[in-house]
C-alpha positions in Angstrom: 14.9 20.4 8.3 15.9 18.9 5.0 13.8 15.5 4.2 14.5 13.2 1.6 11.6 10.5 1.1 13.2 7.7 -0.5 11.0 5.1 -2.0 10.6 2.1 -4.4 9.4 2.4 -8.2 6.2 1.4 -7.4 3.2 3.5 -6.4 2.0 1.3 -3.5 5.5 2.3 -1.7 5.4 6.3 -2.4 2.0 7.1 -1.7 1.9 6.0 2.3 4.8 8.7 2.6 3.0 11.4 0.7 1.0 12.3 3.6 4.0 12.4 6.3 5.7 15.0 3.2 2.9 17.1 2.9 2.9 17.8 6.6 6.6 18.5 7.0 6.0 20.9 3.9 3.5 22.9 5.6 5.6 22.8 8.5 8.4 25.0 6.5 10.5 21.9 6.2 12.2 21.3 2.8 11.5 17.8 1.2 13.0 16.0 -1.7 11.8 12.5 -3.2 14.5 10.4 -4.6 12.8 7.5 -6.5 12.5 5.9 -9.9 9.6 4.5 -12.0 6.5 5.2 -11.6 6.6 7.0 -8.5 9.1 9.6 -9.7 6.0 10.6 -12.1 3.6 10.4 -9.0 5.8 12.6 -7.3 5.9 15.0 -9.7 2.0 15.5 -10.2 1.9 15.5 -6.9 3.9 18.6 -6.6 7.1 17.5 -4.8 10.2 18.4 -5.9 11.9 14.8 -7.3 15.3 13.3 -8.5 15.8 10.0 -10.4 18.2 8.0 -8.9 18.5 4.8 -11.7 18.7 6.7 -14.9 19.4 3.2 -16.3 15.8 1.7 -15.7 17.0 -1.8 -14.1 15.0 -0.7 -10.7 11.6 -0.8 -12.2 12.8 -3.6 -14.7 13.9 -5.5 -11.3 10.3 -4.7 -9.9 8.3 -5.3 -12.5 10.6 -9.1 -12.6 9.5 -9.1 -8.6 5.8 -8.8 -9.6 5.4 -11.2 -12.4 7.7 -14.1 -10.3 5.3 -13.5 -7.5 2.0 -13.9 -9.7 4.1 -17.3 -11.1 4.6 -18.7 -7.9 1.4 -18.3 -5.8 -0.3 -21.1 -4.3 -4.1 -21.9 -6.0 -4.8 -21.2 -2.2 -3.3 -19.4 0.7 -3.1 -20.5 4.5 -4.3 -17.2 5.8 -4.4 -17.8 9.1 -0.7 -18.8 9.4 0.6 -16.0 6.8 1.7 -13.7 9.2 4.0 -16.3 11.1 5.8 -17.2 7.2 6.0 -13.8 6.0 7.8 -12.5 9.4 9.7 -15.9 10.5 13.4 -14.6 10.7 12.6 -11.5 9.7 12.8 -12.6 5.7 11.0 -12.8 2.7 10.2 -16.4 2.6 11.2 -17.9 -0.4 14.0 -16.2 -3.2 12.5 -13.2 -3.2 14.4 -11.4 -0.9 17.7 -11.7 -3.6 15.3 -9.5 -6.0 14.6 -7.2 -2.9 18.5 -6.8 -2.7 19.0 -6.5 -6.0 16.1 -3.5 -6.3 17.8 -1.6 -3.4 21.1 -2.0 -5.1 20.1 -1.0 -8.3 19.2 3.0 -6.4 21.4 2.9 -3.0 24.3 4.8 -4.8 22.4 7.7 -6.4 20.6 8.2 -3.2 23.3 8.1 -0.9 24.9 10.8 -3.6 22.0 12.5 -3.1 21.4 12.6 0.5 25.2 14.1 0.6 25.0 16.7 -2.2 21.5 18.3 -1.1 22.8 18.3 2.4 19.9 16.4 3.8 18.8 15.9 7.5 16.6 13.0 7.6 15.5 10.2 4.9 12.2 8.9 5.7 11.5 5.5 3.6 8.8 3.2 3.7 8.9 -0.6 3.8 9.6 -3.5 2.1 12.6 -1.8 -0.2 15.6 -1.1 2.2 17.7 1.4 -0.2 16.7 4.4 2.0 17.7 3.0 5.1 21.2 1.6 3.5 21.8 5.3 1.9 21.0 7.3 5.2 23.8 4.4 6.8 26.3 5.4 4.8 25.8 8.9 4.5 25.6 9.1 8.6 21.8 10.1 8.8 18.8 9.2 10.9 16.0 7.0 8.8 12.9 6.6 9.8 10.7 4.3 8.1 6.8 4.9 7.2 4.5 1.8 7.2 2.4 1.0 4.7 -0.2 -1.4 6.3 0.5 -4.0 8.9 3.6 -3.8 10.9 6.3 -6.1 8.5 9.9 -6.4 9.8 12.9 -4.6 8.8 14.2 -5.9 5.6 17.3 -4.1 5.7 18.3 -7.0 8.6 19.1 -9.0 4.9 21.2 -7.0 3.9 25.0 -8.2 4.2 26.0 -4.8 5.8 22.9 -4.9 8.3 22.7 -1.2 8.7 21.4 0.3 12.2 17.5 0.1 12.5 15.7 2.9 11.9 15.5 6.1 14.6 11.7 5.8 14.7 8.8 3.1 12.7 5.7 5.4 11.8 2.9 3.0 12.3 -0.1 3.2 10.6 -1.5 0.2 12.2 -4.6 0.3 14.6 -5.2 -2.5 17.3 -7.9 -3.9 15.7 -5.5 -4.8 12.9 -2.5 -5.3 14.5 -1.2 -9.4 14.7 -0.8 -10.6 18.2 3.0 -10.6 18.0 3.9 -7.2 16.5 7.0 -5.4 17.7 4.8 -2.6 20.0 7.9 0.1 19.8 6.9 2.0 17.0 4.4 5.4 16.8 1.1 5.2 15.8 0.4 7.3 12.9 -3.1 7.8 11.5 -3.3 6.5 8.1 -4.4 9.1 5.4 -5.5 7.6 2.3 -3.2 9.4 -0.7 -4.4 7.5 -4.0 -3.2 10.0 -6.6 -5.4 12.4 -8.1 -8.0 12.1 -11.3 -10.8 13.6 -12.8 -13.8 12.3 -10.9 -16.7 11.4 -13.2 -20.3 13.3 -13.1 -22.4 10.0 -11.9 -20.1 9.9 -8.9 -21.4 11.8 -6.4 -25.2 11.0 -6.2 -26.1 8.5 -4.3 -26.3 5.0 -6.2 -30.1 3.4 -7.0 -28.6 0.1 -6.7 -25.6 -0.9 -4.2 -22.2 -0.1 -6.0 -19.6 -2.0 -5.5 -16.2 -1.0 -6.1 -13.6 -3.6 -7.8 -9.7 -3.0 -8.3 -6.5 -4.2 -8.0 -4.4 -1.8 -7.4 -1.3 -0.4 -9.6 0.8 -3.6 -10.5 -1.0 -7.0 -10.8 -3.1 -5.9 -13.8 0.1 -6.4 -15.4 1.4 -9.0 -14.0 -0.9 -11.7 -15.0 -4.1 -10.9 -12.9 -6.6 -10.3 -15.8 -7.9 -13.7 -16.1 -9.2 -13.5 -12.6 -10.6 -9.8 -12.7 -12.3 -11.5 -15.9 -13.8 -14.4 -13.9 -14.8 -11.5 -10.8 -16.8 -9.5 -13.2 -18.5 -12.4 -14.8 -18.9 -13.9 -11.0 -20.4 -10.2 -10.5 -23.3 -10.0 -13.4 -25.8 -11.6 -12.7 -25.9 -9.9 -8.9 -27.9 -6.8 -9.7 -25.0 -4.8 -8.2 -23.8 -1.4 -9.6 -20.0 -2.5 -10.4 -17.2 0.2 -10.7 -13.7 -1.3 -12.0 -11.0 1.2 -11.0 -7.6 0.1 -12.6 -4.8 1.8 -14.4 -6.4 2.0 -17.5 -9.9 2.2 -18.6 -9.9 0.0 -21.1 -9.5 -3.4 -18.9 -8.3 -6.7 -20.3 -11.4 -7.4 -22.3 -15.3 -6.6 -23.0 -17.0 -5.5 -19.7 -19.8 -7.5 -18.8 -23.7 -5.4 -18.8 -23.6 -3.6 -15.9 -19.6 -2.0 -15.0 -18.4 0.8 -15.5 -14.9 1.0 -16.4 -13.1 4.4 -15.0 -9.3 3.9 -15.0 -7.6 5.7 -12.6 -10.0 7.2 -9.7 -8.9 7.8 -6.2 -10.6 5.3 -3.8 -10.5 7.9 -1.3 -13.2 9.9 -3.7 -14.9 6.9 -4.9 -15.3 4.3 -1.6 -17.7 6.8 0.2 -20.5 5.5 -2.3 -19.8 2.6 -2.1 -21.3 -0.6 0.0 -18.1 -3.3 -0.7 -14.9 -3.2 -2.3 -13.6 -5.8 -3.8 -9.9 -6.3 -4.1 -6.4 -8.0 -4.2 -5.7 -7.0 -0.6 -2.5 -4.2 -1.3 -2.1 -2.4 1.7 -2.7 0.9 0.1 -6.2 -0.3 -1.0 -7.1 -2.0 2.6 -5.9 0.5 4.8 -8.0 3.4 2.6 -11.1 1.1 3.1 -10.3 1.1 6.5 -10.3 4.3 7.0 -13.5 4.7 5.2 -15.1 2.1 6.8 -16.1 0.2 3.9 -16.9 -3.6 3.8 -13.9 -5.4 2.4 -13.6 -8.6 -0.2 -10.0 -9.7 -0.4 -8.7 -11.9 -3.3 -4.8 -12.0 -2.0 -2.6 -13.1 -4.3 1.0 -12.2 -3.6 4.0 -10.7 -1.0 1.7 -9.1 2.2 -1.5 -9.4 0.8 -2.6 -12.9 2.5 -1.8 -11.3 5.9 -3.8 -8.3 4.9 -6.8 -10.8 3.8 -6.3 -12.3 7.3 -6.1 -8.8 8.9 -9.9 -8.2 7.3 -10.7 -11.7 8.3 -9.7 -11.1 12.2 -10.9 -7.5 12.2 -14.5 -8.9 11.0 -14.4 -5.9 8.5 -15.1 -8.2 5.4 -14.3 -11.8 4.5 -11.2 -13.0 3.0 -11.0 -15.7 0.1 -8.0 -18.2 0.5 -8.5 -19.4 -3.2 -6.1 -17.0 -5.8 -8.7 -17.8 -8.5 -12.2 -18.2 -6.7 -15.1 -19.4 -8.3 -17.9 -17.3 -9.3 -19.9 -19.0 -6.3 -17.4 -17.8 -3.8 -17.3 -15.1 -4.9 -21.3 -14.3 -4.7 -21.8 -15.5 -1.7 -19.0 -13.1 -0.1 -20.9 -10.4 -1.7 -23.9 -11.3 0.0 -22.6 -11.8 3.7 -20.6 -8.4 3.4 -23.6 -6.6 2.5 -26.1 -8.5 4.7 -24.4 -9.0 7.7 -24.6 -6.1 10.5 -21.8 -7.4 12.3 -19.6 -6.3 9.5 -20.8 -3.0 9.4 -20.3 -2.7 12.6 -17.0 -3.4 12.5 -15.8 -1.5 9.7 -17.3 1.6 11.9 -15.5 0.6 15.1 -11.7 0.1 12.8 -12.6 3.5 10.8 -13.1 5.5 14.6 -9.7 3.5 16.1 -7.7 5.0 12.8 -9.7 8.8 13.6 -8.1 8.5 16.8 -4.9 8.1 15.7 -1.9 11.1 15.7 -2.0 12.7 12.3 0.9 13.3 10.2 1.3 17.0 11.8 1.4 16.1 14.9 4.5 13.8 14.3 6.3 16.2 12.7 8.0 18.2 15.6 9.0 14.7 16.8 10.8 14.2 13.4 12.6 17.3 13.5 13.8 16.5 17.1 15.8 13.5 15.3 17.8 15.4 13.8 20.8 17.1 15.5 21.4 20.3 15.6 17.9 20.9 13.8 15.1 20.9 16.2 11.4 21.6 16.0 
């Protein structure tokens, strides 16, 4: 079988496929990213063969233009219970965000349709969100089967003016305790395995902390997009706590002077650096949830943007952590979440009983034989 994994520039899009690709490697399956941005270079260090498909750079340039109208528009504070209904009502983006979606899909559908017909592929897998996949494997005649990436979100490529069939299968990464009440239950379960990237881990990693650590990040795009100001106001919300602080962002040297008492590491796996660690503190990114999920570490969300209130709300549900409906919290908010999620047994309990529902879950390898039987003429 001949995959191509077709994704969005940015890394919070590639990296819940990277798991579902490694298994169909080791499988003896063939497997061929076709991306842009900054997931073209993930791809690469992650040893997967890769192809470019806007050599012109307006993808990214239309993501990055996603990202910062996002970060302008948000609300000073989100209805988190009620997010779920908004963000899925008519199976749309609410708001004009969904003619950037377009846009972004457009800007990569041609190369990877080109692609997916010169390298003779079988299948496109493609995750959420970003529809290009699922419009290339349309017009080249393929199956598509799209990986989740958190919560169970609706097919975007329904926008589209071509409305392309729905995918052959949805890889859900969701577990029960997650999942809203109203989720479309035709989908397989798929255990989620955290992929974050690799790094060089640091030497005061590993032994156990003196003092709780807590772990604070915001994933890959919002530190450029206009979130420092209120990773600035965390960290000073964070001082005077007595808490071991981690900040884990793209680059080490953060938007300003670190307060006494974090440690500034750049780019570290969370799956490497959660198991340490008694709370997380975060923007509420799937990628960054889910891996603290599956870890089974006590969750503070901050949402800001696109799914992240109905991820807040998903924490808030699950009892795994407590949710802040305020984008820019203040530092009292923010110390007394710290002291419920690491004083509350209820919470750790929780997180224990969410981390054994994703164990359970089928692994990547075990869905692969039920890939390959999408395909005709290809088999297990």
């Amino acid at each position: 079988m001949r995959v191509v994994v077709a994704t969005a520039p940015g890394l919070g899009h590639l990296l819940p496929a990277v798991p579902v690709a490694w298994a169909a490697l080791s499988a003896g399956h063939q497997v061929l990213v076709a991306t842009t941005g900054p997931s073209l270079a993930m791809a690469q260090h992650l040893g997967f063969a890769a192809v470019e498909v806007s050599g012109d750079g307006a993808a990214y340039a239309a993501y990055q233009r996603l990202a910062v109208r996002e970060m302008d528009a948000r609300p000073d504070e989100h209805e988190l219970a009620s997010a779920w209904g908004r963000f899925t009502g008519q199976g749309e983006v609410p708001g004009d965000t969904d003619e950037l979606l377009l846009f972004l899909a457009s800007c990569t559908v041609e190369r990877t349709t080109r692609v997916l017909r010169e390298w003779r592929a079988d299948l496109v897998l493609y995750t959420t969100f970003l529809c290009a996949g699922q419009l290339a494997a349309a017009r080249a005649g393929l199956p598509c089967v799209q990986v989740g990436i958190g919560l169970p979100h609706p097919d975007f490529g329904a926008m589209h003016e071509r409305r392309p069939a729905p995918p052959a299968a949805v890889l859900d990464v969701c577990p029960p305790s997650l999942r809203p009440p109203d989720a479309a239950p035709d989908s397989w379960p798929l255990r989620f395995v955290a992929c974050n990237g690799g790094g060089l881990l640091p030497d005061w990693l590993q032994p156990r902390p003196a003092r709780p650590r807590v772990c604070v990040t915001w994933g890959s795009v919002l530190p450029e997009s206009g979130m420092d100001r209120t990773l600035e106001a965390v960290l000073a919300a964070l001082a005077p706590t007595g808490v071991e602080v981690v900040l884990a962002t793209g680059s080490a040297t953060g938007p300003g002077p670190a307060p006494a008492g974090v440690r500034r590491v750049g780019w570290v796996p969370l799956s490497a650096l959660l198991p340490g660690c008694a709370a997380l503190i975060h923007h509420g990114g799937s990628g960054t949830t889910f891996t603290a999920c599956a870890q089974g570490v006590p969750q503070i969300v901050l949402p800001q943007v696109a799914d992240q209130p109905l991820n807040a709300d998903a924490v808030h549900r699950a009892g795994i952590g407590v949710a802040l409906a305020r984008t820019r919290p203040a530092a009292q908010e923010v110390r007394e979440a710290l002291d419920r999620t690491l004083d509350d047994p209820d919470i750790g309990r929780a997180c224990a009983r969410v981390r054994t529902e994703i164990a359970a879950m089928p692994g990547p390898g075990d869905l692969v034989p039920r890939l390959a039987g999408l395909t005709p003429g290809v088999g297990g």
